[in-house]
C-alpha positions in Angstrom: 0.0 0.0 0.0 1.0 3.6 -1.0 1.1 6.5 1.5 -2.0 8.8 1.4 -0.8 11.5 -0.9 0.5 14.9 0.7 -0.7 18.2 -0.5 2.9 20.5 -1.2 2.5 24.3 -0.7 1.0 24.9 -4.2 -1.6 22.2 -3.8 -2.9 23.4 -0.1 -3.1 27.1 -1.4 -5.1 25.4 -4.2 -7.4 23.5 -1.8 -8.0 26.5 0.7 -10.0 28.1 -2.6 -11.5 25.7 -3.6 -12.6 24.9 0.2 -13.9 28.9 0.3 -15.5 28.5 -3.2 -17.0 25.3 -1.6 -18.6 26.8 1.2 -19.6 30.0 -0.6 -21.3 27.2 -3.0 -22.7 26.1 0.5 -24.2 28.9 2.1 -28.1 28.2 2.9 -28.4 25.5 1.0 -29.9 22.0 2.5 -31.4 18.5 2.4 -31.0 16.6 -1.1 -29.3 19.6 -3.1 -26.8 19.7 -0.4 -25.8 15.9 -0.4 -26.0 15.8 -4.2 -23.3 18.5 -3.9 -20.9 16.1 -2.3 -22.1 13.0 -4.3 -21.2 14.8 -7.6 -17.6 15.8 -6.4 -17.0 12.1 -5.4 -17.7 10.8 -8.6 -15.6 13.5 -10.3 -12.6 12.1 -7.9 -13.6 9.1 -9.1 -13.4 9.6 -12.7 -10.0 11.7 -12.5 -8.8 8.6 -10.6 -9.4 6.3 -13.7 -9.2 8.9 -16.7 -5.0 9.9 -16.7 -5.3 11.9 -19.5 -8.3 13.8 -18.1 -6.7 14.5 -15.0 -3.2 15.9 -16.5 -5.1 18.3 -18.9 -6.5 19.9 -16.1 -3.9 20.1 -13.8 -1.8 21.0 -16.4 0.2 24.2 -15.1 1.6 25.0 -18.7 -2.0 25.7 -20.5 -4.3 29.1 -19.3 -6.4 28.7 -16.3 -9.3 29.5 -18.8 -8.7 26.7 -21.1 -8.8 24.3 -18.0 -12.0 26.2 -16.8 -13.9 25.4 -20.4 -12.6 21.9 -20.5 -14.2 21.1 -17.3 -17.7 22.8 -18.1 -17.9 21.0 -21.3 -16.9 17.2 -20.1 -18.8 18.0 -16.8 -21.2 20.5 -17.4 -24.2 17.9 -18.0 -23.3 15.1 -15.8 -23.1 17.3 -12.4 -25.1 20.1 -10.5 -23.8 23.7 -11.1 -22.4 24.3 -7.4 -20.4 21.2 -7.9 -19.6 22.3 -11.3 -18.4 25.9 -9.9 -16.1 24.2 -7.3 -14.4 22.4 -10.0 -14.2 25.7 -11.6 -12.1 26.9 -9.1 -9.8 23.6 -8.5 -9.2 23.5 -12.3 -7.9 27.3 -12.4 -5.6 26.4 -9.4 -2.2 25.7 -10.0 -2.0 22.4 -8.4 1.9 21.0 -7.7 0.3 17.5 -9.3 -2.4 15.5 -11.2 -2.4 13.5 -8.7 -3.0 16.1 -5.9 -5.7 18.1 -7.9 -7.7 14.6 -7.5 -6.8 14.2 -3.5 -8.3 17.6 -3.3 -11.7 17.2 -5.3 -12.3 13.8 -3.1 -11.3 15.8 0.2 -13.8 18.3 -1.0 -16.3 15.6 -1.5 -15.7 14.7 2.1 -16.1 18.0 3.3 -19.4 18.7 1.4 -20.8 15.5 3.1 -19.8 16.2 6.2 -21.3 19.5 6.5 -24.8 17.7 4.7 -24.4 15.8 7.9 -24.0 18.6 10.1 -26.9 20.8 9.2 -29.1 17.8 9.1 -28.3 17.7 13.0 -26.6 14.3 12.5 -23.0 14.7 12.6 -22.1 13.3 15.7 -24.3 10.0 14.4 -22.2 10.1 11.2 -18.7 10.3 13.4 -19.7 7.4 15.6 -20.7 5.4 12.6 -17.1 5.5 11.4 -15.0 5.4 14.6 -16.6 2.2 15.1 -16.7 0.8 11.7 -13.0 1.7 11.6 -12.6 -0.6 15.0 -14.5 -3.6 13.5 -12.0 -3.2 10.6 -8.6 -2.6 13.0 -9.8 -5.5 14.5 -9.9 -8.1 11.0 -6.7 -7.9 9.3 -8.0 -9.7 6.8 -10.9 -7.6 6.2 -8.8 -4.4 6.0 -6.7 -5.6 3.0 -9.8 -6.7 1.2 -10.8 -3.0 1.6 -7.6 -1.4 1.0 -6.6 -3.4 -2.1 -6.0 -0.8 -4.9 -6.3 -3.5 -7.4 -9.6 -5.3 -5.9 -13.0 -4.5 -7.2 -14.4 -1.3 -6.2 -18.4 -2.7 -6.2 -17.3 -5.9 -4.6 -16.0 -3.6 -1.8 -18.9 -1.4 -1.5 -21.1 -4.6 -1.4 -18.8 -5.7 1.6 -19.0 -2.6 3.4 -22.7 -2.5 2.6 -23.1 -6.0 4.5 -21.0 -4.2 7.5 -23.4 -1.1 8.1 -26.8 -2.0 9.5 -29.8 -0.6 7.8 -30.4 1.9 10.3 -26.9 3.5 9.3 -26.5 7.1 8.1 -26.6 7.8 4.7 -23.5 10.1 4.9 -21.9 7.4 6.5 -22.6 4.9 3.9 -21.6 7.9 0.9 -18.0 8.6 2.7 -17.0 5.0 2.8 -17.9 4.0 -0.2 -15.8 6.6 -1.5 -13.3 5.6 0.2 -13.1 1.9 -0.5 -13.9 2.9 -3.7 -10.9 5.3 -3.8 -8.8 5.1 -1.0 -5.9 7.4 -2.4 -3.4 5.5 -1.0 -4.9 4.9 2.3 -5.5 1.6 4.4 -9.3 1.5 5.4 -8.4 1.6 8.7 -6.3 4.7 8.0 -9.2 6.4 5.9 -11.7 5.5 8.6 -10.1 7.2 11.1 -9.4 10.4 8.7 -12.8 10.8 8.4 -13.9 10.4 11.8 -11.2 13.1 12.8 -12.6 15.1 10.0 -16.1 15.3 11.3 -14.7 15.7 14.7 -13.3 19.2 13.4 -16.1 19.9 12.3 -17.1 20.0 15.1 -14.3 21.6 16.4 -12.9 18.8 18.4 -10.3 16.7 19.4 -11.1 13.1 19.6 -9.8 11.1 22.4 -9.2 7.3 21.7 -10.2 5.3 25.0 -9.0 2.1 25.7 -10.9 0.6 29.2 -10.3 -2.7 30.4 -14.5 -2.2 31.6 -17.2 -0.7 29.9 -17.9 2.9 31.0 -21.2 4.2 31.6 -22.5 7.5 30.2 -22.0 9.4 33.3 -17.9 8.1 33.4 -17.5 9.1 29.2 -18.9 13.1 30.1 -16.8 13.3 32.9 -14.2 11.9 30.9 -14.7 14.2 28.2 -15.2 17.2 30.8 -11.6 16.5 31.8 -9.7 16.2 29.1 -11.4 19.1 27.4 -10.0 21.0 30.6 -6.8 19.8 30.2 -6.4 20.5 26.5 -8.3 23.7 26.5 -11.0 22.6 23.6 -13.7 20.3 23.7 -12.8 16.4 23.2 -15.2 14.4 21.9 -14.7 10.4 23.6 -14.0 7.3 21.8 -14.4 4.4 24.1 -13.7 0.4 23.3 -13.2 -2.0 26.0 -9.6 -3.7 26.0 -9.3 -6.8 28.9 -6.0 -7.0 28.6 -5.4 -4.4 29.9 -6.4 -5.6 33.7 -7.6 -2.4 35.0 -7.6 1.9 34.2 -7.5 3.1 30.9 -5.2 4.1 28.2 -6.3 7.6 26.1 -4.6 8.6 22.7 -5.2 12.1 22.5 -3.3 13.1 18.7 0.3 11.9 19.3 -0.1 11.8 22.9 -1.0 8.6 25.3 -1.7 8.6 28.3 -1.4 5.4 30.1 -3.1 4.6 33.5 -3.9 1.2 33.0 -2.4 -1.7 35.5 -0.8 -3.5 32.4 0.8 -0.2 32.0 1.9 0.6 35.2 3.3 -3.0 35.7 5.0 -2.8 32.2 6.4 0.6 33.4 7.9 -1.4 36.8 9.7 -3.8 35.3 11.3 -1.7 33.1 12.3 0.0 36.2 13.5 -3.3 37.7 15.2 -3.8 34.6 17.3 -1.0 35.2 
């Protein structure tokens, strides 16, 4: 597997206006005209993803912005909705540092567009639990991951597996972003892309997540004081991830970005011995 691809300084400028032209796109608008926004940007990641020559013509820095512009309206113009259209607009005039990172950036904006579907509809934090814990289910299979993260495998046969992992009752936007991704996961593990786009609608948010391993299952009163604490400690609200772990006797162990903080006894008695060992 590839490493998911890294905007350069060209590329993020590129992103931030198409993100602004994205939200500008945005403003006021809900419900079905708002997801469709989204959908259509995914499939255009999509198609760049499989069409090489289609992609380098428009992230081709050596032909005028304008050029690129008309090229998109007249491939795209009648397969997508105008907002969507009038994103790409702005990616395609962008000066992009590759093919390759133009199309990271119109599936992130995919993503984003989604997410904030999500958000209006009042069910972001549904959406974010759906894929913290489909991304668990997945850590937890080997197996299952490299089905999903195969570049090579077959993108329907995925999205009929992930299908058969999300329970009718799950959210739609759920079921859009990661079928996206296993459809085109950029260079990303599923595991990896899961946990992306959980963090991504935790920002939304304007959170930190906090990863919780307890060696018992907490009650809801135990995850808000939880939460209360280490939004205290960090200075911004922390949204709580909780799975239960028995090995690790008793306590917890929290991943907050980088950080872990360990105060379970397998941790403490690991942290001994290594005292001992001394």
């Amino acid at each position: 597997m590839t490493t998911v691809t890294t905007l350069h300084a060209a590329s993020r400028d590129a992103f931030a206006a198409a993100a602004e032209r994205l939200h500008a796109e945005l403003d006021g608008v809900t419900g079905e005209e708002l997801a469709g926004v989204g959908e259509d940007l995914g499939a255009v990641s999509r198609l760049l993803g499989r069409e090489s020559s289609l992609r380098r013509s428009l992230a081709d820095a050596a032909s005028e912005p304008a050029h690129r512009e008309s090229l998109v309206r007249e491939v795209l113009g009648r397969k997508i909705g105008a907002r969507a259209l009038n994103v790409l607009a702005t990616v395609v005039t962008a000066r992009w540092s590759s093919p390759r990172e133009l199309v990271e950036g119109v599936g992130r904006l995919s993503w984003e567009a989604m997410l904030i579907s999500a958000e209006r509809a009042g069910r972001l934090d549904t959406v974010e639990d759906e894929l913290f814990r489909l991304g668990r289910i997945v850590a937890s299979q080997p197996e299952l991951d490299q089905l999903l993260s195969d570049p090579a495998g077959s993108a329907a046969g995925k999205v009929t597996l992930v299908r058969q992992l999300l329970t009718d009752r799950s959210d739609p936007v759920t079921l859009a972003l990661v079928e996206q991704l296993v459809s085109q996961p950029g260079g990303r593990t599923a595991v990896a892309g899961l946990e992306e786009l959980a963090a991504a609608a935790a920002k939304r948010r304007e959170r930190s997540v906090a990863h919780v391993r307890s060696a018992t299952v907490l009650s809801d009163a135990q995850e808000e004081r939880l939460a209360a604490l280490l939004s205290r400690i960090y200075s911004r609200p922390v949204a709580v991830h909780t799975e239960v772990d028995p090995t690790l006797v008793g306590g917890l162990v929290i991943q907050v970005g980088d950080e872990i903080i360990d105060g379970s006894a397998a941790g403490r008695l690991a942290a001994l011995r290594r005292q001992l060992a001394g």
